[in-house]
C-alpha positions in Angstrom: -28.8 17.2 1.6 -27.1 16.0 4.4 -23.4 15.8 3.1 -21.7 17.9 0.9 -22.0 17.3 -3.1 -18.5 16.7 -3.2 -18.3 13.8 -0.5 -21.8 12.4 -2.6 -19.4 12.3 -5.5 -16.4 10.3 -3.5 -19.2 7.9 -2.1 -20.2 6.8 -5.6 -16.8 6.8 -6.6 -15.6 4.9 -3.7 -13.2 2.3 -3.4 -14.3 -1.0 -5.1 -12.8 -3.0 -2.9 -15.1 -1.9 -0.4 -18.2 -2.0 -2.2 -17.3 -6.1 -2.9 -16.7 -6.3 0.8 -20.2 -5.2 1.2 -21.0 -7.9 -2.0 -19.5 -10.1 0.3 -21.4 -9.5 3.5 -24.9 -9.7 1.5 -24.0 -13.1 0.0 -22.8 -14.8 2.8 -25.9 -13.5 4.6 -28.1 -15.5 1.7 -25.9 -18.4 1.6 -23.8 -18.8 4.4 -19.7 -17.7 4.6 -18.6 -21.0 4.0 -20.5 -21.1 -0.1 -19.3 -17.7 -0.5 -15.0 -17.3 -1.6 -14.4 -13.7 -0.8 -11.2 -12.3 -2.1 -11.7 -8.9 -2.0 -10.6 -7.3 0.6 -6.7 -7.3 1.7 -7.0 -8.0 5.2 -4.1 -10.5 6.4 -4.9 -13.7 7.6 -1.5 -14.8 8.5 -1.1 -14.2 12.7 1.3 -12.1 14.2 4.3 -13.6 15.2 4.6 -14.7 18.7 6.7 -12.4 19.7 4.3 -9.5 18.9 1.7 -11.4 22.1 4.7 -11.3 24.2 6.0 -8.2 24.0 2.5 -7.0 24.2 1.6 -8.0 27.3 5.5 -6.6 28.4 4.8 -3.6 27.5 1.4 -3.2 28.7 2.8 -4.4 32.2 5.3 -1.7 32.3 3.9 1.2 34.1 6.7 4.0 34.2 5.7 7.5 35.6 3.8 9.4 32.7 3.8 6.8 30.3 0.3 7.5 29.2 1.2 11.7 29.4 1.8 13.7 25.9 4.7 12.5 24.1 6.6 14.8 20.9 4.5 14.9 18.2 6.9 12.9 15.7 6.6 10.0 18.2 8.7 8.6 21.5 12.5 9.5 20.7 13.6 6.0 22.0 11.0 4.4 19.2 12.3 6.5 16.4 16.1 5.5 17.1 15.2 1.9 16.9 13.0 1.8 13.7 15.5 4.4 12.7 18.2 1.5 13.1 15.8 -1.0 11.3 15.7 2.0 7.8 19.5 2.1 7.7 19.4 -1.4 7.0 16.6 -1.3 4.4 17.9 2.0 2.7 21.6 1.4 2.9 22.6 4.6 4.7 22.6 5.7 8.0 19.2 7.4 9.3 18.5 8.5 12.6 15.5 9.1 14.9 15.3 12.9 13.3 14.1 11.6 10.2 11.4 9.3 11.2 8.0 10.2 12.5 5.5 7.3 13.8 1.9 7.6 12.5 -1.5 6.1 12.1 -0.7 3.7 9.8 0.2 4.2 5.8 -2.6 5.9 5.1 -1.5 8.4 7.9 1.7 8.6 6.8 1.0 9.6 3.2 -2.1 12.7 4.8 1.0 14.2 6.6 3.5 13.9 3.6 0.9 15.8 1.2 -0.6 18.3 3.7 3.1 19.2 3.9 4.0 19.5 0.5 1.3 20.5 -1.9 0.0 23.8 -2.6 -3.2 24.1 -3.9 -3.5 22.7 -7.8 -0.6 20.6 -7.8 -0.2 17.1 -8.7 1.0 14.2 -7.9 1.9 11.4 -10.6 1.4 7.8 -9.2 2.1 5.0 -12.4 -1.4 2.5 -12.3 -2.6 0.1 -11.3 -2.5 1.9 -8.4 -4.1 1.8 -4.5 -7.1 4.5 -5.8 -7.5 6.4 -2.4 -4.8 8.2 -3.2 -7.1 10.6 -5.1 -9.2 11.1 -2.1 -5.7 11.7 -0.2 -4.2 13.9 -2.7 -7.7 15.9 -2.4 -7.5 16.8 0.7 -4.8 18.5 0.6 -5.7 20.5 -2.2 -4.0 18.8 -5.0 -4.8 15.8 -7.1 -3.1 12.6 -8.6 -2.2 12.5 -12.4 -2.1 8.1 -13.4 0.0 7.2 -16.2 1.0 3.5 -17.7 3.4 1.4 -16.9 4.1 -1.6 -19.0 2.5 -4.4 -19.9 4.8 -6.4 -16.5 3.6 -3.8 -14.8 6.9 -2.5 -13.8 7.9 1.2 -13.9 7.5 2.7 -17.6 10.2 5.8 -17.2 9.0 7.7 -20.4 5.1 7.7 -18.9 5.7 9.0 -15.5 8.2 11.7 -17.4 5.5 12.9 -19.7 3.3 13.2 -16.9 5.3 15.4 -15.4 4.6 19.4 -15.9 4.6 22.8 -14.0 2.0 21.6 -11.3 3.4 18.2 -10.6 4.9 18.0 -7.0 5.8 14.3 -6.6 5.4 11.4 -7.9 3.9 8.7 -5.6 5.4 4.7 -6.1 3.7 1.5 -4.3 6.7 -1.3 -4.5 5.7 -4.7 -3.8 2.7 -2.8 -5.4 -0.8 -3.3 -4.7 -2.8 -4.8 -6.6 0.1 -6.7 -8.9 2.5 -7.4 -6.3 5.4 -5.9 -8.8 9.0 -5.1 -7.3 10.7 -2.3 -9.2 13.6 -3.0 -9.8 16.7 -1.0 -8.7 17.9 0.2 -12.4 14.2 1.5 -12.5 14.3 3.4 -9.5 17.9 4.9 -10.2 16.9 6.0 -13.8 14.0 7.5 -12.1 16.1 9.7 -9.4 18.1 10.8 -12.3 14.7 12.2 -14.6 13.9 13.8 -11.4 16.8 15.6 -10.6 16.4 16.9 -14.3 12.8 17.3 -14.2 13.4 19.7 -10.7 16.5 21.8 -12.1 14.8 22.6 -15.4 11.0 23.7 -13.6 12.9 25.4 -10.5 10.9 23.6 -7.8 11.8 20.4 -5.7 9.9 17.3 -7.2 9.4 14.3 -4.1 9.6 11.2 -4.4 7.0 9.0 -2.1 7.2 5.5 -1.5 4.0 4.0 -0.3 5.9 0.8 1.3 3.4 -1.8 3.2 4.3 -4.6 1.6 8.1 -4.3 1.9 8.8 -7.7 3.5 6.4 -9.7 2.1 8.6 -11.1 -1.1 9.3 -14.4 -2.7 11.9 -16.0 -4.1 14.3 -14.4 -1.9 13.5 -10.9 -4.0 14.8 -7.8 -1.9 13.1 -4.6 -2.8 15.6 -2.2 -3.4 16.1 1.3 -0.9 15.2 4.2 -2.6 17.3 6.4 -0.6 20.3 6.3 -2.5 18.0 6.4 -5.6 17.5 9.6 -4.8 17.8 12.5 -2.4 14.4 13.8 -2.1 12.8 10.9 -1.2 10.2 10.3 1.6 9.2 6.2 2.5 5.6 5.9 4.1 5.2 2.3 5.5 2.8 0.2 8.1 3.2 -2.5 10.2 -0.2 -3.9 8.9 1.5 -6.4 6.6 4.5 -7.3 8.0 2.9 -8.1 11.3 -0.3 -8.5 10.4 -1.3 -5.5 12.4 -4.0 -3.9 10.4 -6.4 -2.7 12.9 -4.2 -1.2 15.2 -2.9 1.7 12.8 0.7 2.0 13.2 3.3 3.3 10.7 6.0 5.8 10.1 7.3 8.3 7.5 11.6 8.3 6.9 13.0 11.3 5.7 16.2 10.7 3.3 18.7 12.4 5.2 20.1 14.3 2.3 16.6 15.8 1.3 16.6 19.7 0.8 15.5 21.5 3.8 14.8 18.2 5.9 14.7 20.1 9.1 11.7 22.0 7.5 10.1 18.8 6.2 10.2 17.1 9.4 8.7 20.4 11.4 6.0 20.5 8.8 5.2 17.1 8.9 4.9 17.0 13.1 2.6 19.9 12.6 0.9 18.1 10.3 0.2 14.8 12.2 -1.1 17.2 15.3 -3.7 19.7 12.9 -4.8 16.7 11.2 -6.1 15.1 14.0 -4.0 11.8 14.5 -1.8 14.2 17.1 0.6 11.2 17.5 0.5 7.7 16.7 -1.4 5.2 18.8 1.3 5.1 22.2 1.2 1.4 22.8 1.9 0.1 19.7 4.9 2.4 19.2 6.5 0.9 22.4 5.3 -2.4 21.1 6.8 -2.0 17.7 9.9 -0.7 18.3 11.0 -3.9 20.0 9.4 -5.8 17.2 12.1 -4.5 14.5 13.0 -6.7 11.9 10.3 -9.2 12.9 7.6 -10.1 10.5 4.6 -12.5 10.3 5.3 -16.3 8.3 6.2 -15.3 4.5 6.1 -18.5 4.0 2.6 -19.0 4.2 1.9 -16.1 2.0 4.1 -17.7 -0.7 2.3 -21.2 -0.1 -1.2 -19.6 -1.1 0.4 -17.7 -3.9 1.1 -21.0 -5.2 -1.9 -22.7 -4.2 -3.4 -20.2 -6.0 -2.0 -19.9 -9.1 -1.5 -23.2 -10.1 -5.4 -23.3 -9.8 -6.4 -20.2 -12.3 -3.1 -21.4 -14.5 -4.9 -24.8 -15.1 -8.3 -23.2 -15.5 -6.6 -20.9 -18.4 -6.0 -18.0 -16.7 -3.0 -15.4 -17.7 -0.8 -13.3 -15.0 2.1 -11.9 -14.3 3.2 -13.8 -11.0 3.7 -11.1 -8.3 7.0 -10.8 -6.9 5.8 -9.4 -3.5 2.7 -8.4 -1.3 -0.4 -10.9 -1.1 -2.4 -10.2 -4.5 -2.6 -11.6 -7.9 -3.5 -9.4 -10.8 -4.4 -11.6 -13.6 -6.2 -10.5 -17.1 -10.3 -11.1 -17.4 -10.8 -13.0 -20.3 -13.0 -10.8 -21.5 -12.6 -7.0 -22.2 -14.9 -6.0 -19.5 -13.3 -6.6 -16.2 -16.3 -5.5 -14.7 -18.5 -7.8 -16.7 -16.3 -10.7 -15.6 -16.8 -9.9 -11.9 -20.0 -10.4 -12.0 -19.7 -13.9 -13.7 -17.5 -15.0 -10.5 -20.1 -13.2 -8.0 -22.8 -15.8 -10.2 -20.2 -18.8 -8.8 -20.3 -17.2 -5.3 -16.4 -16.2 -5.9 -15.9 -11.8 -5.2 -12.9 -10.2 -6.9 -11.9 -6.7 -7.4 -12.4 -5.2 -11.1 -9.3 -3.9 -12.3 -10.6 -1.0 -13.5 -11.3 0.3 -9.6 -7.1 0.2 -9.6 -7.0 2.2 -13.0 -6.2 -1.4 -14.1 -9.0 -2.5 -17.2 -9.1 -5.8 -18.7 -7.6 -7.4 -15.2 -9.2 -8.0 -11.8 -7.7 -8.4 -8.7 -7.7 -11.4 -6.0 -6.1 -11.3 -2.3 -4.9 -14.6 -1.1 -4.8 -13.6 2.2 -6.9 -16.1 2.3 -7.6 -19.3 3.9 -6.5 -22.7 1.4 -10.3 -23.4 2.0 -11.3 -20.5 0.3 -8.4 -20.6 -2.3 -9.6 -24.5 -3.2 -13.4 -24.0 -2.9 -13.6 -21.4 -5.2 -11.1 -23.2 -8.0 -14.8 -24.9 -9.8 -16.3 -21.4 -9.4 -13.5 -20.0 -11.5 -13.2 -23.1 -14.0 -16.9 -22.2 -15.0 -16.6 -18.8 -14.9 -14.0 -18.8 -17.3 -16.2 -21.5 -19.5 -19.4 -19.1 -19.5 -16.7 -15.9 -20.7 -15.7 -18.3 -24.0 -19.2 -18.6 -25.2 -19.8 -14.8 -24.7 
């Protein structure tokens, strides 16, 4: 064997979302891309804003003595104040650059946060459907991720995530606009939720975290805000990327905030720079932090994200389709019309259309579309899902 048994296990268990990116790149290799209506994968389409090119090539121009030398590990200081500036506004309290440290991306971001906080057999409660690589990330740090319900709206269900909490749980883990169903919880939610925790940490004598897995922040319709969980609650950590916002997925650049009135944040924050050096990232890619932290407050055309969610949805409502409309991020969630999500999949892949089963989010009976899309994708496809949907009634 070449691999261990354990990473054969992970490989079969693998993100779907992948594997139908693979579905994808067969089919359009037997048909061509433009037969084949490939929402699988979450990969924006929207460009960066034009200020991103031009601050780019700025900043690339701008050749200061030892600007490509070591930097601290948590990040240039200069970069931290100024997306330090851009939390206090989303959190509603003030933050500086000594609770922020710039990493590779999210995914980064949420590595350091559990190498620094789990000892070996904790857990981590995360309320599905959920993003499902945080098992893989919870694993390598030891620990592991414990899913429980939410309800049927897909917003927070208080008395799950409290029952899932027990000796062993460290955090719980919170994806708001949340991928796959694009849900927004709300702020009463997320209150009530500080409060259980408090509780929850006095009566089992350890700190619980909170973790908020935040990519999709600014991408919300309807002029929906989603709350700051800062004042929700003191032990909070936010994890975010400026994949979404900017459409910046490739280049890997995020940051973790520290709620200033955490319990021993000093110790947080050294564990955490520690962290992003042993790991392997050592710092986050030094380009895009400069670029970034003059791109602030800037994001990508919502506007077009919210013209395909409609685009899109009035297509599957008239074909008969049910779903909650998301209130943020760039994916629709709806139910399969028949039990097995799976099953249904693979009556779309028959009409050249690839979704995600909902059971790869620990969402059954749903499956899950990204219209990050082009509208030619999002219109082609609208026969292939009329007769999908007519082949599940006679099943």
């Amino acid at each position: 064997m070449s691999i261990t048994k354990k990473m054969e296990g992970f490989i079969e268990k693998s993100s779907w979302i992948r594997k139908m990116f693979e579905e994808g790149a067969r089919l359009k290799g037997l048909y061509g891309a433009e037969n084949v209506f490939d929402f699988s994968l979450g990969n924006p389409n929207v460009p960066p804003p034009e200020a991103f090119g031009k601050t780019l090539e700025a900043v690339a121009a701008d050749n200061p003595e030892m600007i490509h030398g070591y930097m601290p590990n948590p990040g240039y200081p200069d970069v931290r104040a100024k997306v330090a500036a851009q939390v206090s506004l989303e959190q509603g309290m003030t933050v500086t650059a000594d609770e922020i440290l710039m990493t590779c991306g999210a995914a980064g971001g949420l590595n350091v946060i559990l190498k620094s906080i789990l000892e070996p057999g904790d857990e981590v409660v995360t309320p599905a459907p959920y993003f499902v690589e945080y098992n893989f990330y919870a694993d390598n740090h030891g620990g592991s991720v414990k899913v429980v319900k939410t309800k049927p709206d897909f917003t927070l269900d208080l008395a799950a995530i409290e029952a899932g909490i027990c000796d062993r749980t460290r955090a719980v883990l919170i994806n708001s606009p949340n991928n796959p169903t694009g849900q927004i919880y709300s702020r009463e939610s997320l209150e009530a939720l500080g409060r259980m925790l408090d509780q929850k940490s006095a009566a089992l004598g350890r700190t619980l975290y909170l973790i908020s897995d935040e990519p999709y922040r600014k991408i919300t319709y309807e002029g929906l805000e989603v709350p700051g969980v800062f004042p929700c609650y003191r032990n909070t950590l936010v994890t975010t990327s400026y994949s979404k916002d900017l459409s910046l997925a490739g280049e890997r650049i995020g940051y973790v905030a520290i709620c200033p009135a955490a319990d021993a944040r000093d110790r947080l924050m050294a564990g955490m720079a520690l962290a992003n050096r042993i790991l392997g990232f050592v710092n986050a890619p030094a380009l895009m932090q400069r670029v970034v932290g003059q791109l602030q407050g800037v994001t990508v055309d919502i506007g077009e994200y919210a013209r395909k969610r409609s685009l899109l949805c009035d297509g599957l409502r008239e074909a008969g389709y049910e779903f909650t409309l998301p209130a943020g991020a760039f994916y629709l969630f709806p139910k399969s019309p028949i039990a097995d999500d799976v099953a249904f999949v693979r009556l779309l892949q028959e009409e050249k259309v690839l979704a995600v089963p909902g059971s790869g989010f620990g969402g059954p009976g749903h499956f899950r579309l990204s219209f990050c899309v082009s509208d030619a994708t999002i219109t082609g496809a609208m026969p292939g899902f009329k007769r999908a949907m007519e082949k599940s009634r006679s099943l």
